[in-house]
N, C-alpha and C positions, 0 to 999 in steps of 0.2 A: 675518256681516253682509255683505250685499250692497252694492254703491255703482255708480254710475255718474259719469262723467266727463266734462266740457264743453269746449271749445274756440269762445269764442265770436268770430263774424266782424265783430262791433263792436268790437274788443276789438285792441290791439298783440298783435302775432301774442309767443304765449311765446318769451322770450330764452333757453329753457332746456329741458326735460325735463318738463313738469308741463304741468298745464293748469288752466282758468281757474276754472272749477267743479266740484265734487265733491260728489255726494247720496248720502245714508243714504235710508231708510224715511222719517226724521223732522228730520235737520239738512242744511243748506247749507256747506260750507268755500270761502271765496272766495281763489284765492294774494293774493300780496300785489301791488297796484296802484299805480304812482305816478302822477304827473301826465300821461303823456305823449298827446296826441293821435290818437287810436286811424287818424287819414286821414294824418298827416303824421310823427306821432313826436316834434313839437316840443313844449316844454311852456312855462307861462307863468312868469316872474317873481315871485318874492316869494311868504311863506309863503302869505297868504292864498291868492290866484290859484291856485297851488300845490294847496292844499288843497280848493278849490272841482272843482276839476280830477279832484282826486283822487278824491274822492268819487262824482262823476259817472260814473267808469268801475269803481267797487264797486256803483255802483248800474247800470250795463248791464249787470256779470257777472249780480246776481242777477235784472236787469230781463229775463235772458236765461231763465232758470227759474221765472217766473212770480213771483217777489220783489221785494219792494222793500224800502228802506232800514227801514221799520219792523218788520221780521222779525229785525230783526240782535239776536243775544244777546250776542254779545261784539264785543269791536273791539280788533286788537290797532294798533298806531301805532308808527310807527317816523321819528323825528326827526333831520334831521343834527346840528342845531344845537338840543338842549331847551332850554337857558336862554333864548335868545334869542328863540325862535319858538314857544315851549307856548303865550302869550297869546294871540299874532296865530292859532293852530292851534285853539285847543280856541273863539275867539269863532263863527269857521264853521261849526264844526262842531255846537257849538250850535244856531246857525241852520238847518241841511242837515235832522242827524238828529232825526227826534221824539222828544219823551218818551213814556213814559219812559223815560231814556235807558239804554241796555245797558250793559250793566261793558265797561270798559278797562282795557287796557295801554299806559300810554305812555313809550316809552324813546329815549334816544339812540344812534346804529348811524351806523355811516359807511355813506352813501347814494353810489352812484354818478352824482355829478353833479344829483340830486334834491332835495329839503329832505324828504319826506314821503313815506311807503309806507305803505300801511295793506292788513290782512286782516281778512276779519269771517269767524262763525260765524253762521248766522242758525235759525231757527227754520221748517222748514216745506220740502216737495219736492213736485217735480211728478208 
């Protein structure tokens, strides 16, 4: 299976080794994304915010491959804080992602300084 590989320039440059998108034939793998401000680095306050944030920059990775948030098959979610913050995380998210909505993963991870990371799988390549 062949794949290709993204780096997109909307996007906070990788903290790391990988890059922002990766295509099959037929799926989308997005890394995982947090809040931060793809001009500045900074990110906003509080889960919602947070998560509004979040999302916006899983949807320029795949807005970068001709995708959008309604493609996504899976979503994985990674929380600093689950108890606290799964209600204020999943109302957004609600609102953000269409139905119907994709299977999830949602778990707590110690986040560096974040509340929310998230990765999708999406359906569909350019």
């Amino acid at each position: 299976m062949t794949h290709t590989s993204h780096v997109v320039d909307q996007l906070p440059a990788p903290g790391g080794a990988y890059s922002h998108v990766t295509q099959t034939s037929q799926l989308t793998f997005t890394a995982g994304f947090g809040p931060h401000d793809p001009e500045t680095g900074a990110f906003p306050e509080g889960i919602e915010a947070q998560t509004e944030a979040t999302l916006a920059n899983v949807e320029r990775a795949l807005g970068a491959v001709g995708l959008d948030l309604s493609h996504i098959l899976k979503s994985t979610v990674h929380l600093a804080h689950l108890e606290r913050d799964f209600a204020g995380f999943d109302a957004v998210y609600r609102r953000l992602v269409p139905q119907p909505y994709p299977v999830r993963t949602t778990v707590g991870s110690q986040l560096l300084g974040i509340l929310v990371e998230i990765d999708v799988v999406a359906e569909g390549a350019r």
